[in-house]
C-alpha positions as CSV (number, residue, x, y, z in Angstrom):
1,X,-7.3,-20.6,32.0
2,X,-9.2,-23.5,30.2
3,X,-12.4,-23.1,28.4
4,X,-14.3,-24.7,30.9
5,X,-13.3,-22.5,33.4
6,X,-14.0,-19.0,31.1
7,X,-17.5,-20.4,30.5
8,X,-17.9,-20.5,34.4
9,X,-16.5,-16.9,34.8
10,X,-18.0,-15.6,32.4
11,X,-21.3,-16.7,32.9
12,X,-21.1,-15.5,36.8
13,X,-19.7,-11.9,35.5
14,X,-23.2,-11.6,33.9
15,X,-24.6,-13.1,37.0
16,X,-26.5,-15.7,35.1
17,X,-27.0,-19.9,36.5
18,X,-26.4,-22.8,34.6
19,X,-29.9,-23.4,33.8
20,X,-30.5,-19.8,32.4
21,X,-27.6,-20.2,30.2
22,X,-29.1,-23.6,29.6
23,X,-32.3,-21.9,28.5
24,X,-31.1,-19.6,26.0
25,X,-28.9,-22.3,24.0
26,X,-31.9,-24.6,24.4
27,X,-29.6,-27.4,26.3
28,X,-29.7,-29.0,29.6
29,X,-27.8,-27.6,32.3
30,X,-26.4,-30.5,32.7
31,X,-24.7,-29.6,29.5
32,X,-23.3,-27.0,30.3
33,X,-22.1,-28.5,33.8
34,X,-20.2,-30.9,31.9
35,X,-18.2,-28.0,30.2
36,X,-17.2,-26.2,33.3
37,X,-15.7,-28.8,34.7
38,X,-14.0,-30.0,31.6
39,X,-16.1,-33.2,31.0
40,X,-17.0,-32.3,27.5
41,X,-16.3,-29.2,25.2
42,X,-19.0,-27.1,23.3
43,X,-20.2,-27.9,19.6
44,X,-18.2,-25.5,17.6
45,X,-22.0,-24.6,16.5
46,X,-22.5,-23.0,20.4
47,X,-19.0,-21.2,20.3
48,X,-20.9,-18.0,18.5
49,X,-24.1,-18.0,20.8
50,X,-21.9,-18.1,23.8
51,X,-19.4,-14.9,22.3
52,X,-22.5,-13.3,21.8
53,X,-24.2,-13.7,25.2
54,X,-21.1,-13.1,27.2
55,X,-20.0,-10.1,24.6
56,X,-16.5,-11.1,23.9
57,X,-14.9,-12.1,20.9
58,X,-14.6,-15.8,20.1
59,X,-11.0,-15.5,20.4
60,X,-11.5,-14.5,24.0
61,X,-14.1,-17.5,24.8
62,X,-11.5,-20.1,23.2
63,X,-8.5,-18.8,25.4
64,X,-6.4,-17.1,22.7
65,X,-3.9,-14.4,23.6
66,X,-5.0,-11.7,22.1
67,X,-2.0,-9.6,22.6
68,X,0.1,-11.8,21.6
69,X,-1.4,-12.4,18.5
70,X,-1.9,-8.8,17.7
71,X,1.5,-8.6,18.6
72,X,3.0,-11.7,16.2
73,X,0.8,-10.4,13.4
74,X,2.6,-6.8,13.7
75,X,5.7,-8.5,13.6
76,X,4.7,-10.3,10.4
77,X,3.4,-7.2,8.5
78,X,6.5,-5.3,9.7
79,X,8.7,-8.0,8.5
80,X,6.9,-7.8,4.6
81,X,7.0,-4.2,4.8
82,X,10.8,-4.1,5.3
83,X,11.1,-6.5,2.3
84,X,9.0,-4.6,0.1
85,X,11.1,-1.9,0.6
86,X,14.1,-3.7,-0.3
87,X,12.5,-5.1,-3.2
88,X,12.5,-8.5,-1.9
89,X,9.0,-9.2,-2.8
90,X,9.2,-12.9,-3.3
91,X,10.2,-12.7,0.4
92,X,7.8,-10.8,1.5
93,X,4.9,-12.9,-0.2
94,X,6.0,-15.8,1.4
95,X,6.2,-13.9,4.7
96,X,2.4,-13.1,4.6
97,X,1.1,-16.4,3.5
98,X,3.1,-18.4,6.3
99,X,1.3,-15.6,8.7
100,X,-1.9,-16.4,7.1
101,X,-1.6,-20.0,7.8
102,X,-0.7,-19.0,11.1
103,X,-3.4,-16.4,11.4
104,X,-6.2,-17.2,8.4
105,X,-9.0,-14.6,9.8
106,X,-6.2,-12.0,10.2
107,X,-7.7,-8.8,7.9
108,X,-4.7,-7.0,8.0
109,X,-2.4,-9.4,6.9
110,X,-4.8,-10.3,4.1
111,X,-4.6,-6.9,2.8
112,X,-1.0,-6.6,3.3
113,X,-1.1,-9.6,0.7
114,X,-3.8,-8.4,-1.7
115,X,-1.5,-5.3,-1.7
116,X,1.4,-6.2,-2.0
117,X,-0.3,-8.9,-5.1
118,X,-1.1,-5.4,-6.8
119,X,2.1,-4.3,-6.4
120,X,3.7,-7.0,-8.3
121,X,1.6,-8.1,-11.5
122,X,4.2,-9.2,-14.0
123,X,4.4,-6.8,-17.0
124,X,6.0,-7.7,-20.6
125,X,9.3,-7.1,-21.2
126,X,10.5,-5.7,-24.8
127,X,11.5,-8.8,-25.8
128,X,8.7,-11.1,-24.4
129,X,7.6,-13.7,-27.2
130,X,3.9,-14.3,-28.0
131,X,4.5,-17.5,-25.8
132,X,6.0,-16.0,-22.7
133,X,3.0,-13.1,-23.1
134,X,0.3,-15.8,-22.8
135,X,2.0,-17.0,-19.7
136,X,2.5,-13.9,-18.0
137,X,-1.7,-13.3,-19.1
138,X,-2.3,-16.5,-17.1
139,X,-0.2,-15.5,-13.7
140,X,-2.3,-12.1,-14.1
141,X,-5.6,-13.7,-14.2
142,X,-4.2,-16.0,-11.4
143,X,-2.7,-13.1,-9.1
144,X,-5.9,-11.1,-9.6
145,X,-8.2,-13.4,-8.8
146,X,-6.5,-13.7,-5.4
147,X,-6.9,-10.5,-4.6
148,X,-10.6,-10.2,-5.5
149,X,-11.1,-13.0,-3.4
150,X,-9.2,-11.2,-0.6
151,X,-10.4,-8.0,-0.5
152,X,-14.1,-9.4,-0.8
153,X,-13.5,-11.3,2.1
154,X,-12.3,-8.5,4.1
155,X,-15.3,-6.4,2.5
156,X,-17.5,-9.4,3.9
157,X,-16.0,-10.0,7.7
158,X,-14.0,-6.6,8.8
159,X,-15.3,-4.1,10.7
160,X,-12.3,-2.0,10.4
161,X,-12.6,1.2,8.2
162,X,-9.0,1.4,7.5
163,X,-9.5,-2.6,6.2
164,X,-12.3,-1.7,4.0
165,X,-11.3,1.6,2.0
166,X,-8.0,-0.2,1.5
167,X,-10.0,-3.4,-0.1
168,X,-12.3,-1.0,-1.7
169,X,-9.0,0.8,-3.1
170,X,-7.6,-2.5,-4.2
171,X,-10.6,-4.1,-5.8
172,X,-10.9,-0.6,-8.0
173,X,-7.4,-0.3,-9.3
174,X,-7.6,-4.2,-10.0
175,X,-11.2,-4.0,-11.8
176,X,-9.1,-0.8,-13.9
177,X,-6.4,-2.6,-15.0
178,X,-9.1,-5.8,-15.6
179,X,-10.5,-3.0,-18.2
180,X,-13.8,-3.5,-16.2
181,X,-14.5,0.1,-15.6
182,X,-18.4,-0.2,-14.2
183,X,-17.3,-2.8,-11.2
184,X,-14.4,-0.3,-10.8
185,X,-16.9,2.9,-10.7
186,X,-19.0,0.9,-8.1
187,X,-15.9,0.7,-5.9
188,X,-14.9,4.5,-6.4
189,X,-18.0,5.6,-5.4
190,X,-17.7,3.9,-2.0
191,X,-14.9,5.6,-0.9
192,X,-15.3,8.3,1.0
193,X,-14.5,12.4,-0.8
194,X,-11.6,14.4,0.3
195,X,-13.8,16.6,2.8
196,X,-14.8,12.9,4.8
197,X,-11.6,11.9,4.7
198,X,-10.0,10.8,8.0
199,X,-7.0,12.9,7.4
200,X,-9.8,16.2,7.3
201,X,-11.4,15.6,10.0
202,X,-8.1,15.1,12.4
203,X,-7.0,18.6,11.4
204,X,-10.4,20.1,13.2
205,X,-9.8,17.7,16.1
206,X,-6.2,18.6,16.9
207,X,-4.4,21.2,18.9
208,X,-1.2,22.9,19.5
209,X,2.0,20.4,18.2
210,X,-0.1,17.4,17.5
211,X,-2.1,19.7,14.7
212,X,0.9,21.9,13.1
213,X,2.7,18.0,13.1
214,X,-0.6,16.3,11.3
215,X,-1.1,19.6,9.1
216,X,2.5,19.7,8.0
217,X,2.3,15.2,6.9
218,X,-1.1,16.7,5.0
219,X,0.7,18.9,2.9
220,X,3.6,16.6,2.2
221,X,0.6,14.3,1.1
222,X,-1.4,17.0,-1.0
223,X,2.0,18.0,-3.0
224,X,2.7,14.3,-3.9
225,X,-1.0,14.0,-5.0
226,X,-1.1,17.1,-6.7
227,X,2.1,16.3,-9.1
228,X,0.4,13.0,-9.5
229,X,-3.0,14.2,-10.5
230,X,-1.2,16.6,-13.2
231,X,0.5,13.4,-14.7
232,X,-2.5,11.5,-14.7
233,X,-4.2,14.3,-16.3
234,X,-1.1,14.5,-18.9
235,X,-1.1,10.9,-19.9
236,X,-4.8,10.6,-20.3
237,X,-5.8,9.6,-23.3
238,X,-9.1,11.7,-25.2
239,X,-12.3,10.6,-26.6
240,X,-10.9,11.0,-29.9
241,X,-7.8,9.6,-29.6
242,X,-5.9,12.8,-29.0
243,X,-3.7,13.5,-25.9
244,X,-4.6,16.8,-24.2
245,X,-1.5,18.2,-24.5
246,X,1.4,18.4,-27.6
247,X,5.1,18.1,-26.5
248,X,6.3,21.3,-26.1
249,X,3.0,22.1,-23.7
250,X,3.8,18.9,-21.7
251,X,7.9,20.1,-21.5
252,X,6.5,23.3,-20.0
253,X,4.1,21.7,-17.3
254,X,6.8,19.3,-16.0
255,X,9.4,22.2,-16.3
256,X,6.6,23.9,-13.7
257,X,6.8,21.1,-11.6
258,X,10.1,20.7,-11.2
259,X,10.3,24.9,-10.1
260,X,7.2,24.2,-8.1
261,X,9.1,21.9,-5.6
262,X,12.6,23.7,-5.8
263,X,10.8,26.6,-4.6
264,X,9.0,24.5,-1.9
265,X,11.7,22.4,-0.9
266,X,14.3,25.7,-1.3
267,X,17.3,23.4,-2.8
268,X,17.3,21.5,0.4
269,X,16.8,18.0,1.8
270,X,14.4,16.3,-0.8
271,X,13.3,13.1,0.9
272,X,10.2,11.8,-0.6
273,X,10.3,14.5,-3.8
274,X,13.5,12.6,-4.9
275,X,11.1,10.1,-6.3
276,X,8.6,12.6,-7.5
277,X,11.9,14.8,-9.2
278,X,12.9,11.6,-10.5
279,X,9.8,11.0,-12.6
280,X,9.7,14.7,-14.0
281,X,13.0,14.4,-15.2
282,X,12.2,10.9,-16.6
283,X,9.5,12.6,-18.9
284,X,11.5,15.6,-19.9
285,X,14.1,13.7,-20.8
286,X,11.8,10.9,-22.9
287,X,9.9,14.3,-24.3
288,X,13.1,16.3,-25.5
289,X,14.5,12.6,-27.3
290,X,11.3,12.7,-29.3
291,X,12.1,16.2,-30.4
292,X,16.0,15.0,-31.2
293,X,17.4,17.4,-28.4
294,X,19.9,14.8,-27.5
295,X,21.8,17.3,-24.8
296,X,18.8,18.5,-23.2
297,X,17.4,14.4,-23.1
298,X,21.0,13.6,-21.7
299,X,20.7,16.4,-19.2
300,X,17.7,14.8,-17.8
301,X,18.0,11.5,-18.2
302,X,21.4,12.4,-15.7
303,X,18.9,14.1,-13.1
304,X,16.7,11.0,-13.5
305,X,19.1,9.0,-12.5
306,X,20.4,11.0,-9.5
307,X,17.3,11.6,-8.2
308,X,16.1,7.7,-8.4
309,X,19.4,6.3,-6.8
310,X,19.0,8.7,-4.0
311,X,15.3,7.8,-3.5
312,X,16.1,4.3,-3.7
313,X,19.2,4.9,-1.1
314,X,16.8,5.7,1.9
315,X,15.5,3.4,4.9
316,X,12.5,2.0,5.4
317,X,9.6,4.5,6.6
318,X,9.9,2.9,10.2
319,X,13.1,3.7,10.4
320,X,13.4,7.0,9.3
321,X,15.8,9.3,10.4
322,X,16.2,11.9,7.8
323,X,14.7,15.3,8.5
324,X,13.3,18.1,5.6
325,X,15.2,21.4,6.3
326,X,12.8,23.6,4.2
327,X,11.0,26.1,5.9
328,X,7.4,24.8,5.4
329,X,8.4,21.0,6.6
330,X,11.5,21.4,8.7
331,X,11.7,19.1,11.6
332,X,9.6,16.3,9.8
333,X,11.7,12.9,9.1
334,X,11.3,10.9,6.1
335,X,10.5,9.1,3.8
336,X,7.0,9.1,4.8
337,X,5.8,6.7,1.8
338,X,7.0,3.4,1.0
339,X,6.5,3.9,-3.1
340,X,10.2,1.8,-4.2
341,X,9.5,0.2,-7.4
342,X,9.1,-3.5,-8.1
343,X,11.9,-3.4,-9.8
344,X,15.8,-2.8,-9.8
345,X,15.6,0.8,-10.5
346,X,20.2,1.2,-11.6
347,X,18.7,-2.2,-13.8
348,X,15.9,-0.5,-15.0
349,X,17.5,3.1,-15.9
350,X,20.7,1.5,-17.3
351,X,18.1,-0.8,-20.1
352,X,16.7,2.9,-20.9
353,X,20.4,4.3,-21.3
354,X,21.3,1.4,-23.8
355,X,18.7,2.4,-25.8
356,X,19.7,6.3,-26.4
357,X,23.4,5.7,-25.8
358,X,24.7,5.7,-29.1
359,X,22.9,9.7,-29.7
360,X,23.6,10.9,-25.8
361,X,27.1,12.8,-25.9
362,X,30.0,10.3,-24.9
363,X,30.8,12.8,-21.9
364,X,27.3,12.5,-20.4
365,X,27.0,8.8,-21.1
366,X,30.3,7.8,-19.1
367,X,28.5,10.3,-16.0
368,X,25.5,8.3,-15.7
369,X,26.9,5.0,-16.0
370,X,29.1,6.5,-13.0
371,X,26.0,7.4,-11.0
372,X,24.2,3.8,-11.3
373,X,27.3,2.2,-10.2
């Protein structure tokens, strides 16, 4: 159907003449005569008012396929999604900004860009010069001021919730790592607390399957936040330049973590806690090199990497297979979080191992060479 003939279906839906719709854009009606039979088209000026009288969406008035869109544009974020999760992020950048071409006003594909921008901020590497340094400042500045100017425009134009706390989430942790704390405080406060969150609310809505199914997701999410919040609250950093906790009391609390999941996860399938496990094993065995235990650093560093190749080893979250065994989340497939790293993790931990190879026992050395292979 042309646009001519929407305008002449529309306007008879809401059982209005040519002359009253003539009236309310303050034309003739022989304007608008003109455009139902396809004599003229509207000034881009009157393709608002008219969305607004009729109460469709613009889209609708000009004859777009809305579910076709909403279908390519699924296709497109799907597409990036698979590559971030291969670590194919160059890919997946050009992905969303071909779509965005394709689709400018498209909020979720904007935010799919301002994330996965976030997610990919060049850091230093150990042997950056003071040249390559500055140039990897200027990308920074370049990449972040993209995704400012993304997430404000989905701040600015979406109506979507989802769209919005995700902007709001993306402008804070950008503001943070711009050391802008007050701009970043004014976005944290806009987010809604744990009691309003969506998540909360579904649990008191729910019944039967649907709720033991959502509840059981939940506490998969509150365990990975919980270990998180304890190593954000170990790394932070006091107001007089003291960190809250020494060595051995940090060993202790990541040696608790480690119990807490094995007794949660009862020495079965580990799915999403393989990264988690991975991470705790990373510190104790970074903590235990400081204090010259070179067999109990080695020991970790080898459950480091065994626990990062397997979480690196599984599919894509939507195409999950997997299911936890434990008792608390049997039945539930993972992963459930798409958290790889932006980086070749066997890459990444091998660089590590070169630097403590020549004080790791020969024995263990040869092991975790074997497992990044």
């Amino acid at each position: 159907m042309n646009m001519g003939e929407t305008i002449k279906r529309l306007r008879k839906q809401k059982d209005m003449t040519q002359e009253q719709l003539a009236e309310y854009l303050n034309l003739t009606p022989q304007a608008i005569s003109r455009w139902e039979v396809n004599a003229a088209l509207p000034d881009i000026t009157a393709i608002p008012l008219l969305a607004n009288i009729f109460d469709v969406t613009t889209d609708h008035l000009l004859g777009v396929d809305i579910d076709a869109k909403d279908k390519r544009i699924e296709e497109i974020r799907w597409q990036s999604d698979n590559c971030v999760w291969e670590a194919r992020y160059d890919e997946g950048l050009s992905l969303l900004r071909a779509g965005l071409k394709e689709f400018p006003n498209s909020h979720v594909l904007m935010d799919n860009l301002a994330s996965l921008l976030s997610l990919t901020i060049g850091n230093y590497n150990r042997d950056c010069t003071e040249e390559e340094k500055r140039s990897i400042d200027a990308q920074r500045k370049h990449t972040r001021d993209e995704i400012i100017a993304l997430c404000e425009k989905n701040l600015a134009t979406s109506t979507d919730d989802f769209i919005r706390h995700s902007a709001i989430y993306t402008l804070c942790t950008t503001y943070t790592q711009m050391g802008e704390m007050e701009k970043a405080q004014t976005y944290a406060k806009k987010m809604p607390n744990r009691h309003w969150s969506s998540d909360n609310m579904m649990t008191h809505t729910l019944t039967g399957t649907a709720k033991f199914e959502h509840i059981q997701r939940g506490v998969v999410h509150h365990l990975l936040d919980l270990f998180n919040e304890i190593g954000f609250l170990m790394g932070t950093t006091l107001d007089d330049g003291t960190q809250p906790f020494t060595d051995d009391e940090s060993i202790a609390l990541y040696h608790m973590m480690v119990d807490m999941i094995a007794i949660f996860m009862e020495q079965s399938s580990l799915g999403d806690f393989d990264r988690v496990l991975a991470d705790l094993h990373s510190g104790l065995s970074r903590l235990y090199f400081h204090k010259k235990d070179m067999n109990a650093s080695a020991a970790h560093f080898k459950r480091y990497a065994q626990h990062a190749i397997a979480h690196e080893a599984l599919p894509p979250v939507n195409q999950a297979t997997q299911e936890y065994t434990c008792l608390l989340l049997r039945g539930m497939k993972f992963p459930l979080l798409m958290c790889h790293l932006p980086w070749a993790i066997a890459d990444h931990i091998l660089e590590t191992l070169q630097e403590r190879e020549a004080d790791y026992p020969a024995a263990d050395v040869a092991e975790i060479k074997k497992i990044l292979q």
